[in-house]
GUVEX-267954 format. One record per atom (N, C-alpha, C): residue in one letter; atom name; x, y, z. Coordinates in steps of 0.2 Angstrom, whole numbers, plus 5000, padded with zeros to 4 digits. Layout:
// GUVEX-267954
PT resn name   c1   c2   c3
PT    a   CA    X    Y    Z
...
//
This chain:
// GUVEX-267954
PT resn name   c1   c2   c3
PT    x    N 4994 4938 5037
PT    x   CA 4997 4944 5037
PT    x    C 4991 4949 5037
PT    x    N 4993 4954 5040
PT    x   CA 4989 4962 5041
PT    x    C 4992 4966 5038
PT    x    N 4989 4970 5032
PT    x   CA 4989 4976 5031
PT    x    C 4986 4985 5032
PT    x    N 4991 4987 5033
PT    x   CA 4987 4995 5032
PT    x    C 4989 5000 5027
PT    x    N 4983 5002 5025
PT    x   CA 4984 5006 5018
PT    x    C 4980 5013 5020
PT    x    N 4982 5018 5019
PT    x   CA 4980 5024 5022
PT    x    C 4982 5030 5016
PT    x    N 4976 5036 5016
PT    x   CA 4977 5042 5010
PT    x    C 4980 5046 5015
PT    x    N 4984 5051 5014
PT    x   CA 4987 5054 5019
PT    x    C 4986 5061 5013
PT    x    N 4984 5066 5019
PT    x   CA 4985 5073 5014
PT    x    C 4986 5078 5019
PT    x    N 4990 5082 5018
PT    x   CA 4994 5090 5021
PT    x    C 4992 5085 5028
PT    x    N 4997 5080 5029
PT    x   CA 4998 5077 5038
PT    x    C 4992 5074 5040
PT    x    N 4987 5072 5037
PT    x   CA 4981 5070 5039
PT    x    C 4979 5065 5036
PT    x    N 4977 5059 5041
PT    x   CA 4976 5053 5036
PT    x    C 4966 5053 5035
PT    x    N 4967 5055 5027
PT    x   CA 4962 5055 5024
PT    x    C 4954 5048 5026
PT    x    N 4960 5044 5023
PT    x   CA 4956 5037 5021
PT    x    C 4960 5031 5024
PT    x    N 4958 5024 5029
PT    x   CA 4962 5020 5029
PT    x    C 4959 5015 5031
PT    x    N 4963 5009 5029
PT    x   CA 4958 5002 5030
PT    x    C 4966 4995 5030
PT    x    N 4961 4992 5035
PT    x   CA 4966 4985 5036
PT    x    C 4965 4981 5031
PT    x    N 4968 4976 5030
PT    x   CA 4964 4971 5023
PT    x    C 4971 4964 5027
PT    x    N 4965 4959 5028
PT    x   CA 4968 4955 5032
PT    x    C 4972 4948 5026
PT    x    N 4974 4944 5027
PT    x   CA 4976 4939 5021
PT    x    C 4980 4933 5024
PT    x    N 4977 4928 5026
PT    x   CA 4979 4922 5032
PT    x    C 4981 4915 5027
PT    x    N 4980 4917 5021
PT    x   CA 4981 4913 5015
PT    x    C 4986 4907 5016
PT    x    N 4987 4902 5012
PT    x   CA 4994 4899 5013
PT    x    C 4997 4902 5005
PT    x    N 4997 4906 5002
PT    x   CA 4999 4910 4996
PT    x    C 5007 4912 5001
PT    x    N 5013 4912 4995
PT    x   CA 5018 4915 4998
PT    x    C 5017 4924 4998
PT    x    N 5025 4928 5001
PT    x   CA 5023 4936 5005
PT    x    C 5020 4939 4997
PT    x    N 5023 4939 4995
PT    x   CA 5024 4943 4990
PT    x    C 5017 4943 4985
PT    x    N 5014 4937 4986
PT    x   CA 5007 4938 4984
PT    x    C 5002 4943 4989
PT    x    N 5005 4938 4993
PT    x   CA 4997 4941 4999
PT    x    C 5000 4951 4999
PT    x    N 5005 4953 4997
PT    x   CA 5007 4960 4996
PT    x    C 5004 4961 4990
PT    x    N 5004 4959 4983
PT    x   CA 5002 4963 4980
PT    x    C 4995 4960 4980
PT    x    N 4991 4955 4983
PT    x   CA 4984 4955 4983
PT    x    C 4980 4961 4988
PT    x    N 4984 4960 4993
PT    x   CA 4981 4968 4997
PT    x    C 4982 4972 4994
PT    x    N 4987 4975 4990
PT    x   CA 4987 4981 4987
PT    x    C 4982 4982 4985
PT    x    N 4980 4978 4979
PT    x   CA 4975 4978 4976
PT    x    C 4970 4980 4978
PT    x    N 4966 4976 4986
PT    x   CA 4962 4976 4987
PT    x    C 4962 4983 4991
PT    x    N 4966 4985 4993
PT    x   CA 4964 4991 4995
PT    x    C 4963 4997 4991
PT    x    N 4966 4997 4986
PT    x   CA 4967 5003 4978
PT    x    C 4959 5001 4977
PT    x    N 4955 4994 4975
PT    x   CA 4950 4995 4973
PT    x    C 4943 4998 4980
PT    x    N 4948 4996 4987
PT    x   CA 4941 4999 4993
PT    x    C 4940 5008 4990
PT    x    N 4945 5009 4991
PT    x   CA 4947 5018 4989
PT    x    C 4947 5019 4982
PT    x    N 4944 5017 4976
PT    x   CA 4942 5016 4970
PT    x    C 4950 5021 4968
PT    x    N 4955 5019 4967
PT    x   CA 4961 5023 4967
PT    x    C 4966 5018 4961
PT    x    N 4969 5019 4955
PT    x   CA 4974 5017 4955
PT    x    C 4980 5011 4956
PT    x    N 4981 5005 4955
PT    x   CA 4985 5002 4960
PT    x    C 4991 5007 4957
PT    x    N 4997 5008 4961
PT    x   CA 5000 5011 4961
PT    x    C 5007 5008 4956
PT    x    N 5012 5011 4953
PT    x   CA 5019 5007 4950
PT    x    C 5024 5006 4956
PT    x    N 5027 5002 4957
PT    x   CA 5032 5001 4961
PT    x    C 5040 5004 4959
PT    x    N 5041 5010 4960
PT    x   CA 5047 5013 4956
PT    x    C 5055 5010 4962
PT    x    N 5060 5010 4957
PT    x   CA 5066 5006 4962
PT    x    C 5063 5010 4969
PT    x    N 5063 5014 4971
PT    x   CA 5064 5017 4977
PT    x    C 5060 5016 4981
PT    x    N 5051 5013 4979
PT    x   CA 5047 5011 4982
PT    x    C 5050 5003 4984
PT    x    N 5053 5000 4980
PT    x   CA 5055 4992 4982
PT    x    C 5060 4993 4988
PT    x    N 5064 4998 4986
PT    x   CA 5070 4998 4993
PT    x    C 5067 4999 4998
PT    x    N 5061 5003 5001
PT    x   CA 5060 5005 5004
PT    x    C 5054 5001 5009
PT    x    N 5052 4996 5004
PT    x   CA 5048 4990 5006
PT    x    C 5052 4986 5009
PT    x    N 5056 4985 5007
PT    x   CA 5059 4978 5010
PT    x    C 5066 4981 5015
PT    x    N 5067 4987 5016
PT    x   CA 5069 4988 5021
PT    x    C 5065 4988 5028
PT    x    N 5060 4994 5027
PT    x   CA 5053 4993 5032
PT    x    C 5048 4990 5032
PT    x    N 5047 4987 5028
PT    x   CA 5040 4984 5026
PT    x    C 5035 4991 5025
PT    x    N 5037 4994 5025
PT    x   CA 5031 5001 5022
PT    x    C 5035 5003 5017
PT    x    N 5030 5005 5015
PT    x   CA 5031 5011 5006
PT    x    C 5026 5016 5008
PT    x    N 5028 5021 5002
PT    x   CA 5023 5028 5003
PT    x    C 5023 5029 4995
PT    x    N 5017 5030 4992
PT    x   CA 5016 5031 4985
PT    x    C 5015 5040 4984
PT    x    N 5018 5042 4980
PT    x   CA 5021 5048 4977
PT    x    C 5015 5048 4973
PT    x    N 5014 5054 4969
PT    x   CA 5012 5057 4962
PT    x    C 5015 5054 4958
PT    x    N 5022 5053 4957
PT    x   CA 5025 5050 4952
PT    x    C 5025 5042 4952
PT    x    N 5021 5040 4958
PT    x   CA 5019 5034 4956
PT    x    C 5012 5031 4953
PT    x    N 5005 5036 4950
PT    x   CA 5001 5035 4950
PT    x    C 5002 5037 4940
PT    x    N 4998 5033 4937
PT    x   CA 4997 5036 4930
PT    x    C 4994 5038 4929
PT    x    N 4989 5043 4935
PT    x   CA 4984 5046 4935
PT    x    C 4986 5052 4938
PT    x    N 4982 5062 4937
PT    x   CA 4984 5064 4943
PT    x    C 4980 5061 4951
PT    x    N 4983 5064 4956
PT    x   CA 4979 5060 4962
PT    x    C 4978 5069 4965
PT    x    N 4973 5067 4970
PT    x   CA 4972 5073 4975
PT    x    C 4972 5072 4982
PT    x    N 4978 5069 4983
PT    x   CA 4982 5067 4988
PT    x    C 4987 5068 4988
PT    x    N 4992 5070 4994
PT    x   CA 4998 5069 4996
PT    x    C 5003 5062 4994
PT    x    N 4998 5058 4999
PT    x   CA 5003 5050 4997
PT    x    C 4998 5045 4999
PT    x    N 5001 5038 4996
PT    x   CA 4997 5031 4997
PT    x    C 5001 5029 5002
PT    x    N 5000 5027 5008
PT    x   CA 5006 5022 5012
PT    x    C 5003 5016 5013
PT    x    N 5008 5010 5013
PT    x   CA 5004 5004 5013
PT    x    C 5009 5000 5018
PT    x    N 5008 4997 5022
PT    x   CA 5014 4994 5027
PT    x    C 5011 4987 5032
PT    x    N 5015 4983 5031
PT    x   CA 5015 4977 5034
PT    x    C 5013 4978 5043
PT    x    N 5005 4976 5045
PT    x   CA 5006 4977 5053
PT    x    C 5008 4972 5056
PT    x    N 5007 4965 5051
PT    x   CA 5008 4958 5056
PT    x    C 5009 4953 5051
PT    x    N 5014 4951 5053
PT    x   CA 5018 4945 5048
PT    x    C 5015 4939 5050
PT    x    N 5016 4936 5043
PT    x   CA 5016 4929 5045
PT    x    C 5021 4924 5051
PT    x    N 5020 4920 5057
PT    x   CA 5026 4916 5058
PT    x    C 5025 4912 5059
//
């Protein structure tokens, strides 16, 4: 699987990085192992998954992380993190 994790501010994507994961781990790990990895490239928070973020993942394979998901303030708009290539 591929991911992309990107800092977005006032429309502009700040910061962003692919984090690749060919593992035989099922999805759900290699999601939160790339999260992780990429919160720690961007030395940022791993984010809380609030209901809205889970709906929203598993409808599009993207989420976008809010202020209200960080238990830190942030000086950023949003976190997006979104599946580019599945396993088949």
């Amino acid at each position: 699987m591929r991911f992309w994790a990107k800092i977005v501010n006032h429309r502009r994507v700040e910061r962003d990085t692919v984090i690749e994961d060919y593992s035989s781990s099922n999805r759900t790990q290699k999601v939160t192992d790339a999260l992780q990895s990429a919160c720690a490239e961007f030395d940022l928070a791993v984010p809380m998954w609030l209901d809205v973020n889970i709906r929203d993942f598993q409808r599009t394979a993207k989420v976008r992380f809010g202020p209200d998901s960080f238990g830190e303030p942030i000086d950023f708009q949003y976190f997006e993190f979104q599946v580019i290539e599945e396993d088949y």
